[in-house]
N, CA, C and O atoms as CSV, one atom per row, in Angstrom:
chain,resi,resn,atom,element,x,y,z
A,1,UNK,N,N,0.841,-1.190,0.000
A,1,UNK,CA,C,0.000,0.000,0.000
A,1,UNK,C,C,0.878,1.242,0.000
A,1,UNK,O,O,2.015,1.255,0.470
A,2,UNK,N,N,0.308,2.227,-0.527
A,2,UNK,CA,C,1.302,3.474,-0.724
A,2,UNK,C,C,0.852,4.043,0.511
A,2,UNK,O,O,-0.081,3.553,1.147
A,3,UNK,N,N,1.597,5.247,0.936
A,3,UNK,CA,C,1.454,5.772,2.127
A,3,UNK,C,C,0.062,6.346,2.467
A,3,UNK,O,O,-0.244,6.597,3.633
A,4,UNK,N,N,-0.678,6.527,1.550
A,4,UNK,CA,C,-2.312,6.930,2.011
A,4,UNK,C,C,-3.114,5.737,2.482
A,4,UNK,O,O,-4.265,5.792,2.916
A,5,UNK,N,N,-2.275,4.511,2.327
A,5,UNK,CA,C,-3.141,3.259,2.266
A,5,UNK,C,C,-4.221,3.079,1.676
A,5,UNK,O,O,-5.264,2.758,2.245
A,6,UNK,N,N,-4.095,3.260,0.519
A,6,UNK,CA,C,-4.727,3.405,-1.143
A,6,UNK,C,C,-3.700,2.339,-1.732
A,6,UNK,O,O,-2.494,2.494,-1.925
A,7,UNK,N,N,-4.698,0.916,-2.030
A,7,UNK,CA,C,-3.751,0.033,-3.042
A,7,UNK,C,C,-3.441,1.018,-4.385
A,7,UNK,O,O,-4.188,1.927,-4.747
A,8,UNK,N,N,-2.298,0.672,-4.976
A,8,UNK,CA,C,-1.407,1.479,-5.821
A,8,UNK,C,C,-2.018,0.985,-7.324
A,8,UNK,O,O,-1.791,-0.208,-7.524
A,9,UNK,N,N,-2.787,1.702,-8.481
A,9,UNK,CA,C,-3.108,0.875,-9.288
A,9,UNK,C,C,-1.596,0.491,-9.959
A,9,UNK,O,O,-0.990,-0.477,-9.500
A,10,UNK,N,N,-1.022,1.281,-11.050
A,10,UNK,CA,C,-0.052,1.275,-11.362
A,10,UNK,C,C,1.067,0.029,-11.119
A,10,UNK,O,O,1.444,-0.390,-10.024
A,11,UNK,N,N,1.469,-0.420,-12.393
A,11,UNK,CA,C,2.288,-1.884,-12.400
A,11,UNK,C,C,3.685,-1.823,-12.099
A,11,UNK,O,O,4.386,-0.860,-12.410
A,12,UNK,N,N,3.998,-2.592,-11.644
A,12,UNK,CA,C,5.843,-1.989,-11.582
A,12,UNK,C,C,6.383,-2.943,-13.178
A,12,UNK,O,O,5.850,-3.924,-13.697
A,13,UNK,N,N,7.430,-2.280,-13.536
A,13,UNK,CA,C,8.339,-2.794,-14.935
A,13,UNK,C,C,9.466,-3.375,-14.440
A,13,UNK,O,O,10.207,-2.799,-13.643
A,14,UNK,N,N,9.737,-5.018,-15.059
A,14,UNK,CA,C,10.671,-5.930,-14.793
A,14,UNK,C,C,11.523,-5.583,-16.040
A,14,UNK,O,O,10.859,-5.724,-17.067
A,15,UNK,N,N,12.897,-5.138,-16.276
A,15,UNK,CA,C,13.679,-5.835,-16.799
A,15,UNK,C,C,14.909,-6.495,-16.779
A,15,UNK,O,O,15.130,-6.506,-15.568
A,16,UNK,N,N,15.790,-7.012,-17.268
A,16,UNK,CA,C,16.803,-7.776,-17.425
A,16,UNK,C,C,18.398,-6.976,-17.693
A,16,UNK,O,O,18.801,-6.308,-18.645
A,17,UNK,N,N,18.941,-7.310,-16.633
A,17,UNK,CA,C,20.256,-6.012,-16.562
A,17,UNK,C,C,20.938,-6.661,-16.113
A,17,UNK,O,O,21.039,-6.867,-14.903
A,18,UNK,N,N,21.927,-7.413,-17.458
A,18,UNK,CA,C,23.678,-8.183,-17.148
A,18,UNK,C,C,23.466,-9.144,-15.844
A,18,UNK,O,O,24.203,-9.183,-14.858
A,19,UNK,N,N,22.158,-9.989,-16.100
A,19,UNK,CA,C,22.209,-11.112,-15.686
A,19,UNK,C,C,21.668,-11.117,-14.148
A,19,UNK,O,O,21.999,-11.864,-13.228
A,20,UNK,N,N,20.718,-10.033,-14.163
A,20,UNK,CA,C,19.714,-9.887,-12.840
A,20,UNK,C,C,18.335,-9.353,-13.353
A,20,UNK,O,O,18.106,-8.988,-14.506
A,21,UNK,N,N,17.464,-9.367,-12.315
A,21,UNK,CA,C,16.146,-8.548,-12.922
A,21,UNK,C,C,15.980,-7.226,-12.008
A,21,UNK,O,O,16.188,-7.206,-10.795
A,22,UNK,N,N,15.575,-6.135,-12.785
A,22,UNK,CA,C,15.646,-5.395,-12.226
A,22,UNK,C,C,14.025,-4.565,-11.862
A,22,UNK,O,O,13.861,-3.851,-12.852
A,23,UNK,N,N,12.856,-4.363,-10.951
A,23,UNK,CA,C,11.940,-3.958,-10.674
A,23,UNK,C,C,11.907,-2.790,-10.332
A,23,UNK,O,O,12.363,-2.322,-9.289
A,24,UNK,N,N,11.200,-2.067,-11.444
A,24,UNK,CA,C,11.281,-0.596,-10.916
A,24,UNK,C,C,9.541,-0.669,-10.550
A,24,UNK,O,O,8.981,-1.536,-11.222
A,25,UNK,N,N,8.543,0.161,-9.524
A,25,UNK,CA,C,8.083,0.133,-9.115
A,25,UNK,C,C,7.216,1.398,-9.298
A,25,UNK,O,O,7.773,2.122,-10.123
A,26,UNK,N,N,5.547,2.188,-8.640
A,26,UNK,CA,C,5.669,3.044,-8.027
A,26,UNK,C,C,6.323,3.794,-6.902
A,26,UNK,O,O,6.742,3.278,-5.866
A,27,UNK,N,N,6.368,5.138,-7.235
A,27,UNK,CA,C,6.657,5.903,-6.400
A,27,UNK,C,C,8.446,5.607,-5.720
A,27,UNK,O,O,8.812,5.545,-4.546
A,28,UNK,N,N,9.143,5.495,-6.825
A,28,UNK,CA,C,10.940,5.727,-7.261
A,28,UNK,C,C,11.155,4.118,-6.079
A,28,UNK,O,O,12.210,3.969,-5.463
A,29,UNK,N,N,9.988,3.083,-5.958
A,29,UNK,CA,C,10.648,2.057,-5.701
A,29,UNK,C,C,11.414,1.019,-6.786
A,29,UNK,O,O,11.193,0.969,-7.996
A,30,UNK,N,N,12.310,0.258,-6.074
A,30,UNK,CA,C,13.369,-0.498,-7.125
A,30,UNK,C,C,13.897,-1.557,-6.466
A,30,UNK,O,O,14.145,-1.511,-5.261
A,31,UNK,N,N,14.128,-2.680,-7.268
A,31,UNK,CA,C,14.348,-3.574,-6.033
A,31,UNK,C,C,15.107,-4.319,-7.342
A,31,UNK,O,O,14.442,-4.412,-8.374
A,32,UNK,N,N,16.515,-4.867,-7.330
A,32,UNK,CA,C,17.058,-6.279,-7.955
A,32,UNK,C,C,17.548,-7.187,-7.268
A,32,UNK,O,O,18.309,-7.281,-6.305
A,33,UNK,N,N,16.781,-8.075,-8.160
A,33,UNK,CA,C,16.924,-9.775,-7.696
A,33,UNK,C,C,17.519,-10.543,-8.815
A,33,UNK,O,O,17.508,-10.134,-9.976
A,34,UNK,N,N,18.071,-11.736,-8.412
A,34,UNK,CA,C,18.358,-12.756,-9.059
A,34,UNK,C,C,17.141,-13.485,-9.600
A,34,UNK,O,O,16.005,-13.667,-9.163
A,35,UNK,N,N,17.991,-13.953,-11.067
A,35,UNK,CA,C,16.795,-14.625,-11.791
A,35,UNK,C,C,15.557,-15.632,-10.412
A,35,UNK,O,O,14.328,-15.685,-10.451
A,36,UNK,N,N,16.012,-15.942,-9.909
A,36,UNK,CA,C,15.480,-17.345,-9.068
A,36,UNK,C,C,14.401,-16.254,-8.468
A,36,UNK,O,O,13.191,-16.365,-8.668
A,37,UNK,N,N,14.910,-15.336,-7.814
A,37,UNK,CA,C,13.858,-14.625,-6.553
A,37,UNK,C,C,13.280,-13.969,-7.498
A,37,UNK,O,O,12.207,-13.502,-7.116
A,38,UNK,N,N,13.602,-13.670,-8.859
A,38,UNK,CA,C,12.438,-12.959,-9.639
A,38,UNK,C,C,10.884,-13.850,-9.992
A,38,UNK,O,O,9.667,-13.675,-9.934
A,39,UNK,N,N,12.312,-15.320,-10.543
A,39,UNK,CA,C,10.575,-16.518,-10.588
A,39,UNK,C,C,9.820,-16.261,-9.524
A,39,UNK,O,O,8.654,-15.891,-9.666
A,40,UNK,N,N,10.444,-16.440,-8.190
A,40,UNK,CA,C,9.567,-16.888,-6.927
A,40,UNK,C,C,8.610,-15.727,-7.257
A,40,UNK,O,O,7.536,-15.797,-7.853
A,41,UNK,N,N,9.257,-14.586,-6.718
A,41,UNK,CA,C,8.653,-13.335,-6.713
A,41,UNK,C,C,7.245,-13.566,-7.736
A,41,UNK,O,O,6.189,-14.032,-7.309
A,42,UNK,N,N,7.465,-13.159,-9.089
A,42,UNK,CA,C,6.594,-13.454,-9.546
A,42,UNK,C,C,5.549,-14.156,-9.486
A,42,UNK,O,O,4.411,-13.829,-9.825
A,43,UNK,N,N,6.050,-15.518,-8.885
A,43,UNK,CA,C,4.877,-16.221,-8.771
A,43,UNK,C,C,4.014,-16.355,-7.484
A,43,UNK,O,O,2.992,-17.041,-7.488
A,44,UNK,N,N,4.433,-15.707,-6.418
A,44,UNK,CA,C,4.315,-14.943,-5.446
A,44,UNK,C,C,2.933,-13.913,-5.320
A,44,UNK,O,O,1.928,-14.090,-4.631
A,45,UNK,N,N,3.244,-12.839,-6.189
A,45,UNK,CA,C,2.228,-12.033,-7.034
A,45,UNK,C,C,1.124,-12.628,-7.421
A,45,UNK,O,O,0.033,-12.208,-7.036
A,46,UNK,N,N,1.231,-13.627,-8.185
A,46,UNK,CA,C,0.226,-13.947,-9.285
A,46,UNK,C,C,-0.645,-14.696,-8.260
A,46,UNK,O,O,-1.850,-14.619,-8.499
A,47,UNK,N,N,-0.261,-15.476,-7.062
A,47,UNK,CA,C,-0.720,-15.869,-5.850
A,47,UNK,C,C,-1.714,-15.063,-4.679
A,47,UNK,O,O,-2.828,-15.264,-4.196
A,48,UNK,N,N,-0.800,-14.198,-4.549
A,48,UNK,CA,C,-1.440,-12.886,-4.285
A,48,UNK,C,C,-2.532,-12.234,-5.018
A,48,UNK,O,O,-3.500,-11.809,-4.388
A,49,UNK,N,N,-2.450,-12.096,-6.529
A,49,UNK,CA,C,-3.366,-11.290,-6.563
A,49,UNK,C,C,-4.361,-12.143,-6.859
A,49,UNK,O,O,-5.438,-11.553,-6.776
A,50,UNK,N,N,-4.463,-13.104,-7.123
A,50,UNK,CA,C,-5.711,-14.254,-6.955
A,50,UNK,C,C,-6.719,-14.089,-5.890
A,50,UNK,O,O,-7.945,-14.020,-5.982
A,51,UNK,N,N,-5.919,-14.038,-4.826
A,51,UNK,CA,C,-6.429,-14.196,-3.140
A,51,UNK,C,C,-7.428,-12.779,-3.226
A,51,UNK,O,O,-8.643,-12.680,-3.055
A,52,UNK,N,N,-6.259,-11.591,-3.607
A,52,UNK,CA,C,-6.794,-10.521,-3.116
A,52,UNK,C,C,-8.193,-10.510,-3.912
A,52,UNK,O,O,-9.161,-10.138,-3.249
A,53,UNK,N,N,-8.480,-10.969,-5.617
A,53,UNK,CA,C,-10.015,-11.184,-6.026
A,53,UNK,C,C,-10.932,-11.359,-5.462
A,53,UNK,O,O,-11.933,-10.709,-5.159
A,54,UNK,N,N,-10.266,-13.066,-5.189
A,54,UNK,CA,C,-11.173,-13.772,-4.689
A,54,UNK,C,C,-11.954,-12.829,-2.875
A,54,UNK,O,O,-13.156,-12.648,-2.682
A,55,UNK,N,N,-11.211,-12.565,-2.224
A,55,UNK,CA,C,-11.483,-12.017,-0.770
A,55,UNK,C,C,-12.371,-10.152,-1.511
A,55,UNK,O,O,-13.048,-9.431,-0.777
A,56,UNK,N,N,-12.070,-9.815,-3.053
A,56,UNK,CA,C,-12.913,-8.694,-3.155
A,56,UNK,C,C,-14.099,-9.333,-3.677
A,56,UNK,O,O,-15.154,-8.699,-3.676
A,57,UNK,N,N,-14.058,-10.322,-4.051
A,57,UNK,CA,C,-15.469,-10.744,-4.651
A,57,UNK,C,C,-15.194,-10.279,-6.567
A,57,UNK,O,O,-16.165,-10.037,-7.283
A,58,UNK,N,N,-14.112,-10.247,-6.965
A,58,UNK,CA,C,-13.761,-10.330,-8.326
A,58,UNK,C,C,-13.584,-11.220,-9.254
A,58,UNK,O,O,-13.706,-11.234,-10.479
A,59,UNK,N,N,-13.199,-12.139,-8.258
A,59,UNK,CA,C,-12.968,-13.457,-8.785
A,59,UNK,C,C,-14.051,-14.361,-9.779
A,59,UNK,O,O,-13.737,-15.485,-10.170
């Protein structure tokens, strides 16, 4: 949640930089990971945002 505690619509952008991934985010967040914690990560997310549907009734 961003600091108003307003989920953030806005996507963060993954790319690929000399053999890491690099996540740039809202609001000048950034985070690099190794390929591995990018899979997890990712699939992490996609876990997440399932849940969060399903618990809004989107699903």
């Amino acid at each position: 949640m961003n600091h108003a505690g307003q989920a953030e619509n806005s996507a963060g952008q993954a790319v690929a930089v000399d053999g890491v991934v690099v996540l740039d985010g809202p609001d000048g967040v950034a985070v690099t990971l190794s390929p591995d914690a990018a899979e997890q990560t990712g699939r992490n997310l996609i876990s997440a945002a399932e849940e969060a549907r399903r618990q809004s009734g989107d699903a």
